[in-house]
OpenMM code with the backbone's topology and positions (N, CA, C; nanometers):
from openmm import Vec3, app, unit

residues = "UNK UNK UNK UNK UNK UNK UNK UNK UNK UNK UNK UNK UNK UNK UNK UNK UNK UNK UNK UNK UNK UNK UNK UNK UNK UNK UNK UNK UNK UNK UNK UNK UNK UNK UNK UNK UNK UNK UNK UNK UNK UNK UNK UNK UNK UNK UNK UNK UNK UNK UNK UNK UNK UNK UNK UNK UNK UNK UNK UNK UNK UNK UNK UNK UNK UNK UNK UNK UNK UNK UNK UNK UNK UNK UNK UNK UNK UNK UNK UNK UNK UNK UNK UNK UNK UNK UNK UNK UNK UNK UNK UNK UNK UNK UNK UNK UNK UNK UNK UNK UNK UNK UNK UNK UNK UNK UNK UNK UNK UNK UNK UNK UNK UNK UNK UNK UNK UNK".split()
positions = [
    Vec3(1.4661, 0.1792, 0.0573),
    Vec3(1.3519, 0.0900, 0.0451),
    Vec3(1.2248, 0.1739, 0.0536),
    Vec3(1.1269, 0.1669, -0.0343),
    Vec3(0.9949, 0.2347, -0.0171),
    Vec3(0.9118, 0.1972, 0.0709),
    Vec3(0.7984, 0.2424, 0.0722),
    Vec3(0.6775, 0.2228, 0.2251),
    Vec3(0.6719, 0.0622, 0.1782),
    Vec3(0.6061, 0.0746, 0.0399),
    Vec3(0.5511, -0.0761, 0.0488),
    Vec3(0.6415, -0.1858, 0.0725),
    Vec3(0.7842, -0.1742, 0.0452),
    Vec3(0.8466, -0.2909, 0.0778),
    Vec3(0.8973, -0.3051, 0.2156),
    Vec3(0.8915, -0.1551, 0.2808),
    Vec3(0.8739, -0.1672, 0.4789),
    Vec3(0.7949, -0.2140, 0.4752),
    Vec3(0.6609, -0.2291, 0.4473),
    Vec3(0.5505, -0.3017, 0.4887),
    Vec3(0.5604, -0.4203, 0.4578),
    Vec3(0.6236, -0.4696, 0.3525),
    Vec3(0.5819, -0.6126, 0.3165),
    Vec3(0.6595, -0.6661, 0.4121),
    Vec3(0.8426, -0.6268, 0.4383),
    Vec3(0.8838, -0.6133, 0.5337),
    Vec3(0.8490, -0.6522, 0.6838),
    Vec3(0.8025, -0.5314, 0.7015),
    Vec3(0.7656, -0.5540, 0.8622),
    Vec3(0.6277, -0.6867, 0.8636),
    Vec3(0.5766, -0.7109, 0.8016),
    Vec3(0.4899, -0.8249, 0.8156),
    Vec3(0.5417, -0.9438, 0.7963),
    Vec3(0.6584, -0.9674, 0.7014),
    Vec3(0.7605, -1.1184, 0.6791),
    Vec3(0.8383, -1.1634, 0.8252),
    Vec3(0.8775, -1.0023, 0.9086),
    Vec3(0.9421, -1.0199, 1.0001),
    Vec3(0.8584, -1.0526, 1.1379),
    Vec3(0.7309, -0.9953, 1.1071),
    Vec3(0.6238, -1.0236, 1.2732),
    Vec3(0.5169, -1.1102, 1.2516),
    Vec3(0.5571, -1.1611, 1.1321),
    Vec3(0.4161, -1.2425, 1.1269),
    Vec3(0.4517, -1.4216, 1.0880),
    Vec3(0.3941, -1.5415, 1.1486),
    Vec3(0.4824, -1.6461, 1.1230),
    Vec3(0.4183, -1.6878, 0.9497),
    Vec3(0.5112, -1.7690, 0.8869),
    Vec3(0.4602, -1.7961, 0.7304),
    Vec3(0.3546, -1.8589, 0.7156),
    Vec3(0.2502, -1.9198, 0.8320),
    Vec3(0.1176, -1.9752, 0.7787),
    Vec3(0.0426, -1.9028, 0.8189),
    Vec3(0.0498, -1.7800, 0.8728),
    Vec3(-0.0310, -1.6631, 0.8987),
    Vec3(-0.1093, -1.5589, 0.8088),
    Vec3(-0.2631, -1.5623, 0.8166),
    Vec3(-0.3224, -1.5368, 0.7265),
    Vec3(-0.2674, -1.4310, 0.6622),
    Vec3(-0.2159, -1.2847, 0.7493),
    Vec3(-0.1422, -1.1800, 0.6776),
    Vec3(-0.0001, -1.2199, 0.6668),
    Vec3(0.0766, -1.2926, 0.6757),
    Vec3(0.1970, -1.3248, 0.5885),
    Vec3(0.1465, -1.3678, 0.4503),
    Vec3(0.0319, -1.4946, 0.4224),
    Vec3(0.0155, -1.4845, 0.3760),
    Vec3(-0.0483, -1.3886, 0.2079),
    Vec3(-0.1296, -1.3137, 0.3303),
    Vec3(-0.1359, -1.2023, 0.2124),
    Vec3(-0.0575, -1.1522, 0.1657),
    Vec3(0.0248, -1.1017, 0.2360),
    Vec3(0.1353, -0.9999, 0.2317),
    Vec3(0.2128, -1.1116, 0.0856),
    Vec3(0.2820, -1.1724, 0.1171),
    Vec3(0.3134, -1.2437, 0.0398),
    Vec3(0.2424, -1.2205, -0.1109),
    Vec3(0.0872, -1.2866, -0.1333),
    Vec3(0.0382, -1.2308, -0.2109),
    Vec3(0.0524, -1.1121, -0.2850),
    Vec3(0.0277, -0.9902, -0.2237),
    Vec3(0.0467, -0.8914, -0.2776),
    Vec3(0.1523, -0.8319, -0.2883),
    Vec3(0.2628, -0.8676, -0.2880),
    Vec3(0.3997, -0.8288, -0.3109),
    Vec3(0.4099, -0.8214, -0.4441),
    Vec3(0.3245, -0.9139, -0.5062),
    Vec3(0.3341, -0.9540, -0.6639),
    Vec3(0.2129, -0.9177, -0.7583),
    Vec3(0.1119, -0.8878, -0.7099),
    Vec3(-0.0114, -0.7808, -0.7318),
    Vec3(0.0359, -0.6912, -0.8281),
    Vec3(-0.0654, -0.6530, -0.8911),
    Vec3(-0.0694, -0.4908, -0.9781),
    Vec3(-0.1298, -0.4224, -0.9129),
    Vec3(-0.1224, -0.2557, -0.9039),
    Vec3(-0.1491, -0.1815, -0.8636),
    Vec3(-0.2731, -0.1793, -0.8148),
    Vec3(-0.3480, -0.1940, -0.8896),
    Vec3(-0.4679, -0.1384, -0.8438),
    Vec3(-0.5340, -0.2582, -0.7467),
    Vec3(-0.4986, -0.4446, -0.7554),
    Vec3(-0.4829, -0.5239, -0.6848),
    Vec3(-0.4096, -0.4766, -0.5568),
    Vec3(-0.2983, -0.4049, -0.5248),
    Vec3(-0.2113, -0.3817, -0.3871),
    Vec3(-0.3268, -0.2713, -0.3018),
    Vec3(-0.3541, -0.1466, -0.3891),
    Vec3(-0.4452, -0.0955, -0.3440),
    Vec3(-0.5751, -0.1459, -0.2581),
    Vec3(-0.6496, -0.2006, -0.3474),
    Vec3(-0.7759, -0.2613, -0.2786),
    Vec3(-0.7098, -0.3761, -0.1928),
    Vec3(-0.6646, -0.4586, -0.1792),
    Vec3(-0.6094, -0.5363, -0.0728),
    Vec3(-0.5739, -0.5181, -0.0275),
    Vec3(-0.4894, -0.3651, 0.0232),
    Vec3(-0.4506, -0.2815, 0.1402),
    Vec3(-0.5071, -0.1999, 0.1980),
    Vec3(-0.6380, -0.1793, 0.1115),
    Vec3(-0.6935, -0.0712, 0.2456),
    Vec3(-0.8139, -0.2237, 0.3024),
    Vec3(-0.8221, -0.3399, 0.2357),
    Vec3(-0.8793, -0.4318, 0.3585),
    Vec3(-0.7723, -0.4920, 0.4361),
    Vec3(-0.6375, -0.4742, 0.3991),
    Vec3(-0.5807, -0.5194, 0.5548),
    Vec3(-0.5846, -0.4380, 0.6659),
    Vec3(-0.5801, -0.3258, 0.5730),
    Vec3(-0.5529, -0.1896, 0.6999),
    Vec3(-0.6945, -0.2114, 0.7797),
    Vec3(-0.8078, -0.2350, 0.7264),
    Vec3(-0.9176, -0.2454, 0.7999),
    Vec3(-0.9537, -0.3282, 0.8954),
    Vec3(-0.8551, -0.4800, 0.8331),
    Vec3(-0.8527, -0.5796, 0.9384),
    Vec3(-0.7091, -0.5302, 1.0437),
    Vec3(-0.6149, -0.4887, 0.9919),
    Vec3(-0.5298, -0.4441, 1.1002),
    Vec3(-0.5684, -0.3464, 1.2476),
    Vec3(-0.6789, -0.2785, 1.1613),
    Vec3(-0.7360, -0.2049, 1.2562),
    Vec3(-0.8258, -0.2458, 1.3863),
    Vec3(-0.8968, -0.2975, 1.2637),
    Vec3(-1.0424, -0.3866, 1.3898),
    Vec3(-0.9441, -0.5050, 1.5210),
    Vec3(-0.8019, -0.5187, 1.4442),
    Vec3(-0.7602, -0.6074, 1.5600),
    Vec3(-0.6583, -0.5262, 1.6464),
    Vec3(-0.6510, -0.3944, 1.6119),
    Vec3(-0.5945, -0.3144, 1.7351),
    Vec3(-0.6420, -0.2635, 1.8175),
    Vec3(-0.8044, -0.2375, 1.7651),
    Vec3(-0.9174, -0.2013, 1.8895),
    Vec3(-0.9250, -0.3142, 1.9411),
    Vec3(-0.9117, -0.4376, 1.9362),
    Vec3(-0.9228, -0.5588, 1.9910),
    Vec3(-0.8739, -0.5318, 2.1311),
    Vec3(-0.7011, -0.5419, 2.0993),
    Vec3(-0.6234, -0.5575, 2.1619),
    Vec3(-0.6351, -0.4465, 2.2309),
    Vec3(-0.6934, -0.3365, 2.2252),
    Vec3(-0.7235, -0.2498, 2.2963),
    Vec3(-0.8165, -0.2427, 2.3949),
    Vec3(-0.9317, -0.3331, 2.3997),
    Vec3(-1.0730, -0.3525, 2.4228),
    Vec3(-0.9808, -0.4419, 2.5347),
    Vec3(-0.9205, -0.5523, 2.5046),
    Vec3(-0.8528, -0.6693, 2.5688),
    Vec3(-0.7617, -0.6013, 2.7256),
    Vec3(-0.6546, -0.4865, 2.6693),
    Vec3(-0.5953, -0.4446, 2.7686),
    Vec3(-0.7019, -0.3530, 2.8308),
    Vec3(-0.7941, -0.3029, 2.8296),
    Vec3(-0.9110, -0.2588, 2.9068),
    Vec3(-0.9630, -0.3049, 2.9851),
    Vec3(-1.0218, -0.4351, 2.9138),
    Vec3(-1.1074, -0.5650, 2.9923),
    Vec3(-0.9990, -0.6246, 3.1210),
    Vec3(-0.9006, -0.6561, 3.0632),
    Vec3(-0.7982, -0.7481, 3.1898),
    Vec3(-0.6533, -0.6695, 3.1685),
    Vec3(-0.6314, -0.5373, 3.2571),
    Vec3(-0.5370, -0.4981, 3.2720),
    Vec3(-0.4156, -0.5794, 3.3409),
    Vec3(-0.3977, -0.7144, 3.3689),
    Vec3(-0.2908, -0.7601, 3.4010),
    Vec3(-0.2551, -0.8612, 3.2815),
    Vec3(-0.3754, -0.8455, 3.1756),
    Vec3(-0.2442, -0.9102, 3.0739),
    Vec3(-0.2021, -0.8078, 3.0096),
    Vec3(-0.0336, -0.8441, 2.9631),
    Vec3(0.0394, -0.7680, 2.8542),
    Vec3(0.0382, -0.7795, 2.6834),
    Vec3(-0.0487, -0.6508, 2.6738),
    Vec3(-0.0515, -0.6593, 2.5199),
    Vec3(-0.0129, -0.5641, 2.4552),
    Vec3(0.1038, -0.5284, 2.5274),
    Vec3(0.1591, -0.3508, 2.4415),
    Vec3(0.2435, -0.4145, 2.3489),
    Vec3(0.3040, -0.5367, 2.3283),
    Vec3(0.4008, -0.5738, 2.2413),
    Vec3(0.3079, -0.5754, 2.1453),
    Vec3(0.2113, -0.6415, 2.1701),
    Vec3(0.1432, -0.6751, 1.9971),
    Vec3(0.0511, -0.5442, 1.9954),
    Vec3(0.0385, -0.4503, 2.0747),
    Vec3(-0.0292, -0.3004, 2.0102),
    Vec3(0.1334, -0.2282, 1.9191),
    Vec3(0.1995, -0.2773, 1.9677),
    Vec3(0.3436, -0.2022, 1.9048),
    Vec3(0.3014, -0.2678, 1.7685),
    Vec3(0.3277, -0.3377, 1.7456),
    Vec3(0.3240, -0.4427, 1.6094),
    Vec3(0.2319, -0.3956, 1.5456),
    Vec3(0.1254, -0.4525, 1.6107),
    Vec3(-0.0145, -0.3854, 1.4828),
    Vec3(0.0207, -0.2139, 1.4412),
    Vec3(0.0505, -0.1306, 1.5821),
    Vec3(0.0599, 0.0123, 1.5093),
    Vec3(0.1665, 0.0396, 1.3913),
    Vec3(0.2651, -0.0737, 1.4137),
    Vec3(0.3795, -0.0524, 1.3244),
    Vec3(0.3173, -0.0614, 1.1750),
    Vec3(0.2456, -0.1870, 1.1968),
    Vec3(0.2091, -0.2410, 1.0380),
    Vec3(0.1155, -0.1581, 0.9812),
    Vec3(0.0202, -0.1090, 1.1212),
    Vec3(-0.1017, 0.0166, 1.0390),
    Vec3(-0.0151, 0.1325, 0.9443),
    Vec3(0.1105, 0.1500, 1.0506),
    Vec3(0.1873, 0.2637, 0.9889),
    Vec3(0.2380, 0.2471, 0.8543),
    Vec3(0.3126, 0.1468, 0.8508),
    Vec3(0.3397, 0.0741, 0.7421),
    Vec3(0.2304, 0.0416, 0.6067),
    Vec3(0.1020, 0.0346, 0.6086),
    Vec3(0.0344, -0.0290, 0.5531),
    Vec3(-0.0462, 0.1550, 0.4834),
    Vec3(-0.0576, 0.2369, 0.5944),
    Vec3(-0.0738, 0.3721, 0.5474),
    Vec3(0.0019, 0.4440, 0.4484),
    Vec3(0.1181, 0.4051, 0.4718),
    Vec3(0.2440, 0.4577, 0.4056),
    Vec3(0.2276, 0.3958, 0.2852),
    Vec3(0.2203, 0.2827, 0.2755),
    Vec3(0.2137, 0.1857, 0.1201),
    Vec3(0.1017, 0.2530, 0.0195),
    Vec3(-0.0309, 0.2096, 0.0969),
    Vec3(-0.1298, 0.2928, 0.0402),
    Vec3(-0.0927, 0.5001, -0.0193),
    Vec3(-0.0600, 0.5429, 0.0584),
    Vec3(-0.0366, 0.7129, -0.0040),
    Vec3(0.0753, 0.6697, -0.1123),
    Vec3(0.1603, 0.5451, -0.1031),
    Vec3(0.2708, 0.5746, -0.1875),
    Vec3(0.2234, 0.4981, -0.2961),
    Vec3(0.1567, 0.4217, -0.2936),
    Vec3(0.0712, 0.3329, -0.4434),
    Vec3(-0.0115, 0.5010, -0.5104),
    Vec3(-0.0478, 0.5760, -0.4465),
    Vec3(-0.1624, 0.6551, -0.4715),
    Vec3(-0.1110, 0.7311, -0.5488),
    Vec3(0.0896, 0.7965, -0.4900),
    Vec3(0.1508, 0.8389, -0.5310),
    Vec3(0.1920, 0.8357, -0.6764),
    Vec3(0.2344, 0.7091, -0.6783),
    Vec3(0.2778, 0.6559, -0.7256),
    Vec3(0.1917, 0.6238, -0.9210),
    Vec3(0.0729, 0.6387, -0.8691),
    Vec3(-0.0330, 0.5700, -0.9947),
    Vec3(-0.0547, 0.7268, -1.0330),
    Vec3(-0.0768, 0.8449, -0.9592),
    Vec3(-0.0611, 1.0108, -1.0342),
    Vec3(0.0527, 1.0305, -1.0689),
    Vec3(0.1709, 0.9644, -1.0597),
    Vec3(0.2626, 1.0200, -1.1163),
    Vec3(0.2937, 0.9310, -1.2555),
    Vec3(0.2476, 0.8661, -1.2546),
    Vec3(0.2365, 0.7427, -1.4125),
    Vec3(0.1078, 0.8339, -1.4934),
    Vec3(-0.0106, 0.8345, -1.4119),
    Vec3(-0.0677, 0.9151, -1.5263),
    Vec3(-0.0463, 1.0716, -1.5258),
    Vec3(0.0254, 1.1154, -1.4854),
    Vec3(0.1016, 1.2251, -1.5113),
    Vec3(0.1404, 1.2520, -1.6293),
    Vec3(0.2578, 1.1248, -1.6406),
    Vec3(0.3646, 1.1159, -1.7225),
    Vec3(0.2435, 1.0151, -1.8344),
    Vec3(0.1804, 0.9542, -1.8475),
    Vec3(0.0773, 0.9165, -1.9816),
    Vec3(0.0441, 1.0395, -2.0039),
    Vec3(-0.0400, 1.1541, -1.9547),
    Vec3(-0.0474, 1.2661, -1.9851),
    Vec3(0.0643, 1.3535, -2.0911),
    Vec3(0.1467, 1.3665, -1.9897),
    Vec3(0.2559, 1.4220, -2.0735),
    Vec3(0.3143, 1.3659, -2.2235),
    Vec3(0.3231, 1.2477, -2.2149),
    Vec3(0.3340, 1.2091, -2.3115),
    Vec3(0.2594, 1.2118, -2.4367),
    Vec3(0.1148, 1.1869, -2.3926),
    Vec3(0.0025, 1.1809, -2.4944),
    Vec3(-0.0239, 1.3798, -2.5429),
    Vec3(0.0348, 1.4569, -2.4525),
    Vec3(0.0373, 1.6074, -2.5239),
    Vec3(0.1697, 1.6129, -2.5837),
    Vec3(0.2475, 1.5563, -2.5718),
    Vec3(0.3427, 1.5629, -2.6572),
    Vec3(0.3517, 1.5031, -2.7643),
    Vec3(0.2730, 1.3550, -2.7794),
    Vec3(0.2486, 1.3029, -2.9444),
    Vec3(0.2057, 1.3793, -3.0067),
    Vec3(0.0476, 1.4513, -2.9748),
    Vec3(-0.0156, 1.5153, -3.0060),
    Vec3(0.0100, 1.6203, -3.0699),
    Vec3(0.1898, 1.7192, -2.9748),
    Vec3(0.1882, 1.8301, -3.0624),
    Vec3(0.3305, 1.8031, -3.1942),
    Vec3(0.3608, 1.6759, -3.1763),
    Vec3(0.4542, 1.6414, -3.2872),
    Vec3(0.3361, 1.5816, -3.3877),
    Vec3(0.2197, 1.5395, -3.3938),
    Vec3(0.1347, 1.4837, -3.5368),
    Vec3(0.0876, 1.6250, -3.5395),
    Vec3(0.0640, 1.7428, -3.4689),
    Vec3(0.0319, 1.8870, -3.5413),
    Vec3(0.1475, 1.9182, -3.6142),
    Vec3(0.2594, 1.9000, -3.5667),
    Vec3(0.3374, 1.9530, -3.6434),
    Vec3(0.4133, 1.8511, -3.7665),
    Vec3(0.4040, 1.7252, -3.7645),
    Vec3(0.3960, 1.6576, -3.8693),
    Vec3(0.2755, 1.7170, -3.9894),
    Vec3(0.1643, 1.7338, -3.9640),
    Vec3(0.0495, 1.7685, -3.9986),
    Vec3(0.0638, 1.9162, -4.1249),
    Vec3(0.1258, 1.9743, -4.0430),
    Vec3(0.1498, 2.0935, -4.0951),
    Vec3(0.2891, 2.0899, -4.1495),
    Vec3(0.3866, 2.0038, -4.1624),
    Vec3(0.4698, 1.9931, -4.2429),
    Vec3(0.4403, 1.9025, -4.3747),
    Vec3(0.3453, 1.8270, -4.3851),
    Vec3(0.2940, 1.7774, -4.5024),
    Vec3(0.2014, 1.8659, -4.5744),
    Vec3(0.1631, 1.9131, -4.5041),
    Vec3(0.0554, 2.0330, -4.5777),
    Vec3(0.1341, 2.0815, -4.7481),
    Vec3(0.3122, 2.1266, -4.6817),
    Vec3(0.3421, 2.2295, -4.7575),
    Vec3(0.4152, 2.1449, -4.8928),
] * unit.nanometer
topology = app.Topology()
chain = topology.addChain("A")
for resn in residues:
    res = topology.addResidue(resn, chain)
    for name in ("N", "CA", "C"):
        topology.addAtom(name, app.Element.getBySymbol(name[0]), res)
């Protein structure tokens, strides 16, 4: 299984289904690329701002317990990092291969080119 489908993953499994990021998640399962992208680095941003939360929280009132849901959020940051480098991956290695391809039309119409010549 790749990052992004751990991630979509780990959010189907910790998050309940009317939950704004299930919801997303959901959403972008079915996204195009460059849609998964930009909607993942704003979850990661909201994932973030709510782990300093929960961080700020176990600071403020050390007798409540919030390491379960710092586990969770770090999981999904992890998860959500991973998706992102592997979309990133993923979109240089497509135009890689458009590359490659488009020098390779290129040197079969030279050489079409020069076989009509004669």
């Amino acid at each position: 299984m790749d990052n992004f489908s751990e991630f979509i993953k780990s959010v189907r499994l910790s998050c309940d289904k009317e939950s704004p990021i299930r919801k997303f998640a959901d959403f972008i399962s079915t996204a195009d690329t460059l849609t998964k992208v930009s909607s993942l680095n704003a979850l990661r941003d909201k994932l973030q701002s709510d782990y300093r939360w929960l961080i700020y929280i176990k600071q403020l009132y050390p007798t409540i317990d919030v390491s379960g849901n710092l586990r969770i959020k770090q999981e999904q940051l992890n998860y959500c990092e991973q998706a992102i480098n592997q979309l990133g991956n993923d979109v240089i290695t497509d135009e890689s291969q458009v590359s490659a391809a488009d020098m390779e039309r290129k040197r079969l119409e030279e050489e079409r080119r020069k076989l009509n010549r004669f």
